[in-house]
CHARMM internal coordinates of N, CA and C (Angstrom, degrees):
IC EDIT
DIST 1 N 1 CA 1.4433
DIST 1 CA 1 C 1.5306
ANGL 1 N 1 CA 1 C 108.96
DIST 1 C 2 N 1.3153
ANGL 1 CA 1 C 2 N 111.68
DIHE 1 N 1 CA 1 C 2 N 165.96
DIST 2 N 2 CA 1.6541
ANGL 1 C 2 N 2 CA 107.90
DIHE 1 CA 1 C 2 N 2 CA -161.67
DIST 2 CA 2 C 1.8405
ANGL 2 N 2 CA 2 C 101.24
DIHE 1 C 2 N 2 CA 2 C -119.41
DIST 2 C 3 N 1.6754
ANGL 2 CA 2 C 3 N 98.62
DIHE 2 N 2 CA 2 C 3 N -11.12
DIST 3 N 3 CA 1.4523
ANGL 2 C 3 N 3 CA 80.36
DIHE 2 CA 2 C 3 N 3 CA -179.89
DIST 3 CA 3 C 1.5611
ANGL 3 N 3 CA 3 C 134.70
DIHE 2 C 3 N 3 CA 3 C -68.74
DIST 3 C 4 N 1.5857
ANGL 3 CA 3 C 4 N 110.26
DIHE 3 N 3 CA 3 C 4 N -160.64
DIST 4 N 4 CA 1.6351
ANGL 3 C 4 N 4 CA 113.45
DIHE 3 CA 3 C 4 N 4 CA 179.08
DIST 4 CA 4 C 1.0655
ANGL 4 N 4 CA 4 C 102.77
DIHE 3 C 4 N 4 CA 4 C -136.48
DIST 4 C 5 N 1.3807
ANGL 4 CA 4 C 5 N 121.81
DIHE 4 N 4 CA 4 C 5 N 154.11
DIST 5 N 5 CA 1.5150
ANGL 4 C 5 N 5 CA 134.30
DIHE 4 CA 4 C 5 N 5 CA 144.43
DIST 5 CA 5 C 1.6649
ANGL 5 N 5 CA 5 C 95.59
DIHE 4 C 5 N 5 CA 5 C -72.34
DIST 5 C 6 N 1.5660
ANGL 5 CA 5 C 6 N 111.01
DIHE 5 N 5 CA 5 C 6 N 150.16
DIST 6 N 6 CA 1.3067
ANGL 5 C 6 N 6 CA 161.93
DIHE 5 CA 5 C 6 N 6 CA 138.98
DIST 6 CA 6 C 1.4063
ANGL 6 N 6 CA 6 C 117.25
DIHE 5 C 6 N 6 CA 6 C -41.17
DIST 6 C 7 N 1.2099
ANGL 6 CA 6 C 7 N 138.70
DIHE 6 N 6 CA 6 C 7 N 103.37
DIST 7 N 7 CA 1.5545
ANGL 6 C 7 N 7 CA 130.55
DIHE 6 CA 6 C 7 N 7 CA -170.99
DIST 7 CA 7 C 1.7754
ANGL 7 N 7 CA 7 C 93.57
DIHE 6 C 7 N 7 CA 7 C -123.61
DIST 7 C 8 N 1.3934
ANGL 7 CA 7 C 8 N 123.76
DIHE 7 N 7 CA 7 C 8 N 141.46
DIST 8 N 8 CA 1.4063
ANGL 7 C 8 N 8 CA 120.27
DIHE 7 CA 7 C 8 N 8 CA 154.72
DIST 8 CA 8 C 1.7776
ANGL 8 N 8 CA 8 C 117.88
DIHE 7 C 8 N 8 CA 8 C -112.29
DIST 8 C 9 N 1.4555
ANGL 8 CA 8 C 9 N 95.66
DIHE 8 N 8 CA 8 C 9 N 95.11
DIST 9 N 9 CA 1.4983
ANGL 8 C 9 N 9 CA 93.38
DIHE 8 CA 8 C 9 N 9 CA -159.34
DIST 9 CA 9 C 2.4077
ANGL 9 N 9 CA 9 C 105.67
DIHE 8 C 9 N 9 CA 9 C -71.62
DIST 9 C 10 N 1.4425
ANGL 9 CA 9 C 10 N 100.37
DIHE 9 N 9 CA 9 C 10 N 132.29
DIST 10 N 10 CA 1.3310
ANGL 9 C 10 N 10 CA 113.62
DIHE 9 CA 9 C 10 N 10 CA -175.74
DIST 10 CA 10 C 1.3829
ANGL 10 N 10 CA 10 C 112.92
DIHE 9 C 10 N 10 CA 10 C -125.89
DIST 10 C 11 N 0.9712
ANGL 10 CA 10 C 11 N 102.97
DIHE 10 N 10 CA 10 C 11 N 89.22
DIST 11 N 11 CA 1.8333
ANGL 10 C 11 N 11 CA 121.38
DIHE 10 CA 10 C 11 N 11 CA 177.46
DIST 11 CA 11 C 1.3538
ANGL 11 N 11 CA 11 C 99.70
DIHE 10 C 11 N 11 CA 11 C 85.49
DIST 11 C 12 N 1.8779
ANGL 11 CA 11 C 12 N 120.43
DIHE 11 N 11 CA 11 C 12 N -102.70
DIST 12 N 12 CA 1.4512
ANGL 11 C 12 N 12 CA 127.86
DIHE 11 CA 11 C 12 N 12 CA 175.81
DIST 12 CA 12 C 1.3880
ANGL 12 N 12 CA 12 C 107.05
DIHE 11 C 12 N 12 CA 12 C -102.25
DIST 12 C 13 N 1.7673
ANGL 12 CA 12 C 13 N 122.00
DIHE 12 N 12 CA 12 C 13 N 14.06
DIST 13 N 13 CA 1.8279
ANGL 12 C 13 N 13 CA 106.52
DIHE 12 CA 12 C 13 N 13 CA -168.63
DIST 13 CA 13 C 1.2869
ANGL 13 N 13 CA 13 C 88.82
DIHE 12 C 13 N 13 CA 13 C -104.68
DIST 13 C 14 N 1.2619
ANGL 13 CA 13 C 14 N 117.33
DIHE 13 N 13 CA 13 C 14 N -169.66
DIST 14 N 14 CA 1.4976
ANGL 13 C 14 N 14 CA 137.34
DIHE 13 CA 13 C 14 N 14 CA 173.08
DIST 14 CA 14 C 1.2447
ANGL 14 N 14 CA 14 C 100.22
DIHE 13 C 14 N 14 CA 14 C -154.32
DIST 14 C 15 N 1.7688
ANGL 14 CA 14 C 15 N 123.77
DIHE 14 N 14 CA 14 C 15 N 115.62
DIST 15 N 15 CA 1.1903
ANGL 14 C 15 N 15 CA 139.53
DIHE 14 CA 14 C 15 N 15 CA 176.89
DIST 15 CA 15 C 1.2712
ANGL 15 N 15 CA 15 C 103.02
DIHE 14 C 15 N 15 CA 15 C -93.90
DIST 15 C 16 N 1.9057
ANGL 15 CA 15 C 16 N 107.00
DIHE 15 N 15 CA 15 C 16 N 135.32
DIST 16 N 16 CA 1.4382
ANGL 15 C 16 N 16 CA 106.89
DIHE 15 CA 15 C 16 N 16 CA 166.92
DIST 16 CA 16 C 1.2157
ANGL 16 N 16 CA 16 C 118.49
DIHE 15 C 16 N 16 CA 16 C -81.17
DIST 16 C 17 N 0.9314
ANGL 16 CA 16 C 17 N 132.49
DIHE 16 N 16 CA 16 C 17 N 104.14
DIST 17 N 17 CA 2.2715
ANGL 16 C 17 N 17 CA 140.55
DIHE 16 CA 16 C 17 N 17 CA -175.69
DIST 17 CA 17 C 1.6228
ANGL 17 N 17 CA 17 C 104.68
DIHE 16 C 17 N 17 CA 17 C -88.60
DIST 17 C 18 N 1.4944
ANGL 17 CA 17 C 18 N 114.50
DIHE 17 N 17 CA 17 C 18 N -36.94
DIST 18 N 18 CA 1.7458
ANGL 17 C 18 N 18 CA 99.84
DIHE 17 CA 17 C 18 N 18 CA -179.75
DIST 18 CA 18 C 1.1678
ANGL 18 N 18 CA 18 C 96.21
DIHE 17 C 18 N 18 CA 18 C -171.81
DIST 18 C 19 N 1.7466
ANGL 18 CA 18 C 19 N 103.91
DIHE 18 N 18 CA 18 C 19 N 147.81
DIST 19 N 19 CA 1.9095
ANGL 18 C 19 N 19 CA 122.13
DIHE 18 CA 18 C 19 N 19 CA 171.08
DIST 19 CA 19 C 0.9910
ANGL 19 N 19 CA 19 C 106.18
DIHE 18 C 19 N 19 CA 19 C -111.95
DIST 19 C 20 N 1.4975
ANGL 19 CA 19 C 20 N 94.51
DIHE 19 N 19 CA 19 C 20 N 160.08
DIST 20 N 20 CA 1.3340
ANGL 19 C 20 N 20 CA 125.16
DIHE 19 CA 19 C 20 N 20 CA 175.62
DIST 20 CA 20 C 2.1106
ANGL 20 N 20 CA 20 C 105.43
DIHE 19 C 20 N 20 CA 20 C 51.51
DIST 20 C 21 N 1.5041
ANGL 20 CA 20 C 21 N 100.80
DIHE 20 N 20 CA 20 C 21 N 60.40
DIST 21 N 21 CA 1.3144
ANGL 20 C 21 N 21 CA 85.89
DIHE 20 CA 20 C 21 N 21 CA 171.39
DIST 21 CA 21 C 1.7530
ANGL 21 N 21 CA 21 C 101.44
DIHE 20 C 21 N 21 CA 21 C -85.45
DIST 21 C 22 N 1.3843
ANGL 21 CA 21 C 22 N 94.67
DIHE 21 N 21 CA 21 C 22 N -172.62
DIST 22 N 22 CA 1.2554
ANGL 21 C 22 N 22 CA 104.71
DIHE 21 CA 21 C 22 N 22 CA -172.83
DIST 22 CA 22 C 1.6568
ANGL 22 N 22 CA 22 C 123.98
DIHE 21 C 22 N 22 CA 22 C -175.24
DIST 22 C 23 N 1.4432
ANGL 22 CA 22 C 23 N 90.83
DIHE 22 N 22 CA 22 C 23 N 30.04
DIST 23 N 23 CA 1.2299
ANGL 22 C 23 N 23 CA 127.06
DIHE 22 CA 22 C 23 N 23 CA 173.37
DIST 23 CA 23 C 1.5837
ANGL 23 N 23 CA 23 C 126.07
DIHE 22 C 23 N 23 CA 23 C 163.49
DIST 23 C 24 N 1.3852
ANGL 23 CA 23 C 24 N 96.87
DIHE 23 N 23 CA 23 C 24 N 138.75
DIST 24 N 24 CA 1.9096
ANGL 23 C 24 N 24 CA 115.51
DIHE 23 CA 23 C 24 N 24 CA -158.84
DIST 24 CA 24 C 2.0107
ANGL 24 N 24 CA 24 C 100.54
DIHE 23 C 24 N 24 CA 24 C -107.42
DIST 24 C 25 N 1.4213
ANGL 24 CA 24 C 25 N 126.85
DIHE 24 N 24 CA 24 C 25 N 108.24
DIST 25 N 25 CA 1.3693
ANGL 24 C 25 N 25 CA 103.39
DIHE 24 CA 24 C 25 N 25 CA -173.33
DIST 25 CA 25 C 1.7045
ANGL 25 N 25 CA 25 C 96.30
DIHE 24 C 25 N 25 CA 25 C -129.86
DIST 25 C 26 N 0.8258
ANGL 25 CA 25 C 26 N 103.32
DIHE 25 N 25 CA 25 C 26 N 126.57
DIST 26 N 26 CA 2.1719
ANGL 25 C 26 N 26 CA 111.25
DIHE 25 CA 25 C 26 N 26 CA -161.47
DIST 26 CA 26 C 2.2259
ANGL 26 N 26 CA 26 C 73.80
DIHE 25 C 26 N 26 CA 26 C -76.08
DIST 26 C 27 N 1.3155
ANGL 26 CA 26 C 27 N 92.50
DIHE 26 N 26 CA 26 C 27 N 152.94
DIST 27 N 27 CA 1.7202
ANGL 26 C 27 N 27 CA 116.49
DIHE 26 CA 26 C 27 N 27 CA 177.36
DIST 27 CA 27 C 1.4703
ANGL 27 N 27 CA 27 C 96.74
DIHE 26 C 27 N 27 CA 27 C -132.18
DIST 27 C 28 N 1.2157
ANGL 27 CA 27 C 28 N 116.19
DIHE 27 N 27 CA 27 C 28 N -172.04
DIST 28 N 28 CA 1.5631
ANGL 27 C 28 N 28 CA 132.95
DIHE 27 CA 27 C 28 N 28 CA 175.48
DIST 28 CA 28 C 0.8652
ANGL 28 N 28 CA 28 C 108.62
DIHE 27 C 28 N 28 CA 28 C -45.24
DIST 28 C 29 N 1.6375
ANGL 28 CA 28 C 29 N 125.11
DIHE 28 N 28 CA 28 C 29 N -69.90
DIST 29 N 29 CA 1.4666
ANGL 28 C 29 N 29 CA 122.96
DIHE 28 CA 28 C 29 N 29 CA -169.74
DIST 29 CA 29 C 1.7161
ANGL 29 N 29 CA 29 C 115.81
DIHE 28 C 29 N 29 CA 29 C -131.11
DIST 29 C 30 N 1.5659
ANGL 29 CA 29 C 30 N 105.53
DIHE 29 N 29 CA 29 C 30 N 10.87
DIST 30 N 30 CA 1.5287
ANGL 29 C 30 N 30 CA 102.04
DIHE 29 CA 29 C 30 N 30 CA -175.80
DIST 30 CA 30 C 1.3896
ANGL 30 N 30 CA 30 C 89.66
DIHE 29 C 30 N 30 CA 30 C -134.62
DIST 30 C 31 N 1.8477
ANGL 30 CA 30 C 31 N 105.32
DIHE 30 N 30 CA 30 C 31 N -138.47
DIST 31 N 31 CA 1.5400
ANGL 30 C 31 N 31 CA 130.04
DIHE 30 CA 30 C 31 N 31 CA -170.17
DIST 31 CA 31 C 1.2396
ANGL 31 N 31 CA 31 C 87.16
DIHE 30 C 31 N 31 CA 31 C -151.27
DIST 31 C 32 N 1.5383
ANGL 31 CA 31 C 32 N 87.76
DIHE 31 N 31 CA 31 C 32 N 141.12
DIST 32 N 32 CA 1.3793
ANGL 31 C 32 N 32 CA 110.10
DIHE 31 CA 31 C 32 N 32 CA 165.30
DIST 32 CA 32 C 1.4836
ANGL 32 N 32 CA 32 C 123.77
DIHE 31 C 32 N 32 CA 32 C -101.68
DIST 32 C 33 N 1.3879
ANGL 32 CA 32 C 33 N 136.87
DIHE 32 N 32 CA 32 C 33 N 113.74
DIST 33 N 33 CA 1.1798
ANGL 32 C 33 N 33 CA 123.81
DIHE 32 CA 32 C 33 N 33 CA 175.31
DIST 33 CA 33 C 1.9597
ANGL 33 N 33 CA 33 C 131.42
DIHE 32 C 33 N 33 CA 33 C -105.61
DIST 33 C 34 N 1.1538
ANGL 33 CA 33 C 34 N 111.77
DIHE 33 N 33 CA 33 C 34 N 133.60
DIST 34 N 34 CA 1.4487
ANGL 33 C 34 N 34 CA 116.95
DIHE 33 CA 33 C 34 N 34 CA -164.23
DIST 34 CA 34 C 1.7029
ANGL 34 N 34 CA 34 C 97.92
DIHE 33 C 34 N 34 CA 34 C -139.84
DIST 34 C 35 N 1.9732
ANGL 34 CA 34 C 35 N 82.87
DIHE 34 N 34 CA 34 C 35 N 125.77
DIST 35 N 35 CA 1.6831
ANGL 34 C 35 N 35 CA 87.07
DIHE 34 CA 34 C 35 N 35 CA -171.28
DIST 35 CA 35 C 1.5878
ANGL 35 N 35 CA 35 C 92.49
DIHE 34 C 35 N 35 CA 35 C -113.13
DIST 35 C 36 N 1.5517
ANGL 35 CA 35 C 36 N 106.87
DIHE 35 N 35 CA 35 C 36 N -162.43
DIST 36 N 36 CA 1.5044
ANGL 35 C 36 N 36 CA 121.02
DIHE 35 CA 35 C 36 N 36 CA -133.44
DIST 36 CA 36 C 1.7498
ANGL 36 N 36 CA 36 C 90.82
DIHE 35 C 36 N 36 CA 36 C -79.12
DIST 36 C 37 N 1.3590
ANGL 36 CA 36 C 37 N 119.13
DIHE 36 N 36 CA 36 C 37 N -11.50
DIST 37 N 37 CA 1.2123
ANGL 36 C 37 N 37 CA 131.52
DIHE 36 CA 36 C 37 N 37 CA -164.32
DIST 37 CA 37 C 1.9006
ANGL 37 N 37 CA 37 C 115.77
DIHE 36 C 37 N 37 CA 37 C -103.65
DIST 37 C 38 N 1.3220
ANGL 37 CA 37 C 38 N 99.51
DIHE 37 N 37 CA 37 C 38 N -10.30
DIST 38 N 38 CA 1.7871
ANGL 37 C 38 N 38 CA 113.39
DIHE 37 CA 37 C 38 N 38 CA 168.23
DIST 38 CA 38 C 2.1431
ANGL 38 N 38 CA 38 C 93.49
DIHE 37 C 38 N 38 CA 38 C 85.09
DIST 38 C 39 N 1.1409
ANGL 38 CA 38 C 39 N 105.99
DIHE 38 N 38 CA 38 C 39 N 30.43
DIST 39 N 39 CA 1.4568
ANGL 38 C 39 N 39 CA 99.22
DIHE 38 CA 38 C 39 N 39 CA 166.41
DIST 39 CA 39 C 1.5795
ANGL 39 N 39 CA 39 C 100.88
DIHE 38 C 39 N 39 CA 39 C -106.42
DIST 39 C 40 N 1.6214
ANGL 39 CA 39 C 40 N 108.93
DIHE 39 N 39 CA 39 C 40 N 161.57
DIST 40 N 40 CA 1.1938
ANGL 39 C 40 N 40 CA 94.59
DIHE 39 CA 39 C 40 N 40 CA -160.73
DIST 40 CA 40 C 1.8009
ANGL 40 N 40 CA 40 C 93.37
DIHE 39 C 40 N 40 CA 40 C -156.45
DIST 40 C 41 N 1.0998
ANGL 40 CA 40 C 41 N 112.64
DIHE 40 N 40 CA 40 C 41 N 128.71
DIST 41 N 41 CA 1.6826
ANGL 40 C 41 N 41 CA 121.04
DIHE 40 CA 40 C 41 N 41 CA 177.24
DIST 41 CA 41 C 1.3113
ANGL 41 N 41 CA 41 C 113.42
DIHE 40 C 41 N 41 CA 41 C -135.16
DIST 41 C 42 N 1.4130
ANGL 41 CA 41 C 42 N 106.78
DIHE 41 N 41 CA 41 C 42 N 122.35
DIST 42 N 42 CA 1.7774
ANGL 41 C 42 N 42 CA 141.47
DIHE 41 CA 41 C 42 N 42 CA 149.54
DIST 42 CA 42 C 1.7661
ANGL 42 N 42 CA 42 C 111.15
DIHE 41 C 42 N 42 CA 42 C -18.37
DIST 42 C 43 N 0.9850
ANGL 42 CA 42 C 43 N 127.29
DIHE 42 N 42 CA 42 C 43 N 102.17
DIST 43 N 43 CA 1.7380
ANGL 42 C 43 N 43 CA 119.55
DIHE 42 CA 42 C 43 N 43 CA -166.31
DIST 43 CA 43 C 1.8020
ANGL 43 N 43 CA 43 C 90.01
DIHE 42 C 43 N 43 CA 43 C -130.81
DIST 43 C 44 N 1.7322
ANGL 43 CA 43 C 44 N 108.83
DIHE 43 N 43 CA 43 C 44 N 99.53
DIST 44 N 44 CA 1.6613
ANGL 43 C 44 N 44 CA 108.96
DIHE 43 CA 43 C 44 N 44 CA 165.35
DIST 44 CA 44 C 1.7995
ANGL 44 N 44 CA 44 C 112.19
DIHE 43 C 44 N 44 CA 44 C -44.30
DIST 44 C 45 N 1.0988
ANGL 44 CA 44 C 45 N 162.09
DIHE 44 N 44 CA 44 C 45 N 91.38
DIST 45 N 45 CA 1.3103
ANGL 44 C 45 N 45 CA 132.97
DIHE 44 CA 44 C 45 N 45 CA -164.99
DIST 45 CA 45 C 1.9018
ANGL 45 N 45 CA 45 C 102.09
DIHE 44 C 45 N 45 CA 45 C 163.57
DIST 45 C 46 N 1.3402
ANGL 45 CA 45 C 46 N 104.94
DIHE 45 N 45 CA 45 C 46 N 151.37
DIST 46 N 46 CA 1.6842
ANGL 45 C 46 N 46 CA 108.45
DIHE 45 CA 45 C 46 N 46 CA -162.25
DIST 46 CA 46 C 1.9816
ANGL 46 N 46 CA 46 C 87.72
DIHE 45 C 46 N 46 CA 46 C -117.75
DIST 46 C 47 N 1.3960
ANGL 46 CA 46 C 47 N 99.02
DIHE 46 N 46 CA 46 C 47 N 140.41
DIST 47 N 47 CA 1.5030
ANGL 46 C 47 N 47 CA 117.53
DIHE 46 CA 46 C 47 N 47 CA 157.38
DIST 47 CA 47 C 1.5313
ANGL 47 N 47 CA 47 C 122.65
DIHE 46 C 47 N 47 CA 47 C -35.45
DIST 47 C 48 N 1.1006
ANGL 47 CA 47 C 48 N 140.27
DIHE 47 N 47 CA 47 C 48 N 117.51
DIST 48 N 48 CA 2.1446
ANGL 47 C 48 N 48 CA 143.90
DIHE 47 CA 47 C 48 N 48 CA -143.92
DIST 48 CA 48 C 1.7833
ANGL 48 N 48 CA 48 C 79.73
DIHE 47 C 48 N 48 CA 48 C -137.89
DIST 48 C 49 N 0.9899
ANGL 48 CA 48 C 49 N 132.71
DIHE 48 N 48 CA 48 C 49 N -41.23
DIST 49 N 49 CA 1.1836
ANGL 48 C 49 N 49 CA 132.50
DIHE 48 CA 48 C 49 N 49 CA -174.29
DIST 49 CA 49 C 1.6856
ANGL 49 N 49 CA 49 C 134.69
DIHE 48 C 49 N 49 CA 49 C 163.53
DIST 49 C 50 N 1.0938
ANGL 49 CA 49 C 50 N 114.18
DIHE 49 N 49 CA 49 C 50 N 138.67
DIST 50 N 50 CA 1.4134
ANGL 49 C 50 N 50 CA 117.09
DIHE 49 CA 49 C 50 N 50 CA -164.74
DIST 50 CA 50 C 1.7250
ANGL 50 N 50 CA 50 C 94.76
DIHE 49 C 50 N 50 CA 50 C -115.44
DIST 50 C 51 N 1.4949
ANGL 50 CA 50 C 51 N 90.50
DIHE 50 N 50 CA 50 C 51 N 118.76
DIST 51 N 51 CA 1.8958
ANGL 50 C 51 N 51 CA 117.98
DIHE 50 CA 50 C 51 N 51 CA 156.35
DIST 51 CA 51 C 1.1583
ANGL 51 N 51 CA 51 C 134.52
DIHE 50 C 51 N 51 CA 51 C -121.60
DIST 51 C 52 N 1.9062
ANGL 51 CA 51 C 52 N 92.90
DIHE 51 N 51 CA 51 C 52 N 88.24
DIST 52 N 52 CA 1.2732
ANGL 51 C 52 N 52 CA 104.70
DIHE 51 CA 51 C 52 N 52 CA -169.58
DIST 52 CA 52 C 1.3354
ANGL 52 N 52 CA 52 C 117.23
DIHE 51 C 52 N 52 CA 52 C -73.24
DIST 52 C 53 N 1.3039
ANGL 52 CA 52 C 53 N 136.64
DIHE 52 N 52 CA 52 C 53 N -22.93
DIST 53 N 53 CA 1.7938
ANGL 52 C 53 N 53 CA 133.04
DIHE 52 CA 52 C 53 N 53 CA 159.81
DIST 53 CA 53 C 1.6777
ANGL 53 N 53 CA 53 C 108.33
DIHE 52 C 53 N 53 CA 53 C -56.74
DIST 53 C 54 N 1.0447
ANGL 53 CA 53 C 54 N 114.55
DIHE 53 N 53 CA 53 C 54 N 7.72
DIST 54 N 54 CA 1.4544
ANGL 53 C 54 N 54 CA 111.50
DIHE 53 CA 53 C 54 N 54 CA -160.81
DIST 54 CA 54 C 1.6266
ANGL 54 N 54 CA 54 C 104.94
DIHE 53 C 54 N 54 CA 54 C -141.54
DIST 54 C 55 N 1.2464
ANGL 54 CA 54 C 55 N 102.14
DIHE 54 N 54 CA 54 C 55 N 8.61
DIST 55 N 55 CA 1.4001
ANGL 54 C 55 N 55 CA 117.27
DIHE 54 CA 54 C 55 N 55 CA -167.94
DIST 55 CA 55 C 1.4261
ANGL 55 N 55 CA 55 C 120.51
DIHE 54 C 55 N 55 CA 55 C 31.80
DIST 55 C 56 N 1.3748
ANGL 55 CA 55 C 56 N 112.25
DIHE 55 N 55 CA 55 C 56 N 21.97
DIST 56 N 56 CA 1.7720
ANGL 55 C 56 N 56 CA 112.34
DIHE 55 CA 55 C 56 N 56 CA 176.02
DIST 56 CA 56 C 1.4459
ANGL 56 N 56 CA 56 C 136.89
DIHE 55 C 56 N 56 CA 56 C -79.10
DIST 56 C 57 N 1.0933
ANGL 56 CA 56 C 57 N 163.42
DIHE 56 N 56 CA 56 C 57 N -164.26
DIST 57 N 57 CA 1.3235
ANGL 56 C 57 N 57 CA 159.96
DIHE 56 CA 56 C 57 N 57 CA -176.08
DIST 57 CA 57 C 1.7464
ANGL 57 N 57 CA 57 C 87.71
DIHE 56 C 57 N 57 CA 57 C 175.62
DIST 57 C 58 N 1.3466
ANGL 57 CA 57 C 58 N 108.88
DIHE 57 N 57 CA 57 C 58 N 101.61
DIST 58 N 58 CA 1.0272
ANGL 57 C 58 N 58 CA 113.72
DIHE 57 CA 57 C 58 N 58 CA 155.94
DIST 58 CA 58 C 1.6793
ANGL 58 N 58 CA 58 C 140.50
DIHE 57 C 58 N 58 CA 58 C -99.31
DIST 58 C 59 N 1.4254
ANGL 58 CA 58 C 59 N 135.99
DIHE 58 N 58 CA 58 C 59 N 104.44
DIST 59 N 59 CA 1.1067
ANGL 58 C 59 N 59 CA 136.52
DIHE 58 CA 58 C 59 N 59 CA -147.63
DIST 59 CA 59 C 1.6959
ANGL 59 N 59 CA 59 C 112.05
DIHE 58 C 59 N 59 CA 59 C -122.25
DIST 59 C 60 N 1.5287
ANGL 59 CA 59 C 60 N 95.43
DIHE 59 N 59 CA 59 C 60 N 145.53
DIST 60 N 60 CA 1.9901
ANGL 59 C 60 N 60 CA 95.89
DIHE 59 CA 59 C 60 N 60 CA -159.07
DIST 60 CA 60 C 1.4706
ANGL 60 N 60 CA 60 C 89.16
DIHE 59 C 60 N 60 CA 60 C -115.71
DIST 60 C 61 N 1.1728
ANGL 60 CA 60 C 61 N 127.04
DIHE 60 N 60 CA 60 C 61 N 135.22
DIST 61 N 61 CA 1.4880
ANGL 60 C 61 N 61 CA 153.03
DIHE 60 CA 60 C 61 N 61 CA 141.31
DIST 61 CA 61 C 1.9082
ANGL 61 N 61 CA 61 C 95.41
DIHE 60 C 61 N 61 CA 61 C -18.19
DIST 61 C 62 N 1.9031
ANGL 61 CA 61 C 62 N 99.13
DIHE 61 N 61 CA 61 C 62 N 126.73
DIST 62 N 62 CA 1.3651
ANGL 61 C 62 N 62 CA 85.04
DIHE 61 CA 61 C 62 N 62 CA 168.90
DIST 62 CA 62 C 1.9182
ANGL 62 N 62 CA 62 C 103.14
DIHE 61 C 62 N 62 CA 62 C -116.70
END
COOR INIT
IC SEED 1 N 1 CA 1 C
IC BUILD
């Protein structure tokens, strides 16, 4: 499978916020996230880095 977990990275932690996304869609002022299942959550916060061997999406508080 090709998806990612969702990370909200806060100082040195990395919070898990959502699995199995499986699509990243930039909005007005946040991210939109939609996993393999068509649920879908509002995330205030900009892309810090994507590890795709690692299936991560890591995302920083703006």
């Amino acid at each position: 499978m090709c998806e990612a977990h969702a990370y909200l990275r806060r100082g040195d932690r990395e919070e898990l916020i959502f699995e199995n996304v499986d699509k990243v869609e930039p909005q007005n002022d946040c991210l939109l996230l939609e996993n393999i299942f068509g649920q879908r959550k509002m995330v205030k916060a900009r892309i810090k880095e994507l590890a795709l061997v690692d299936h991560k999406i890591i995302l920083e508080e703006e």
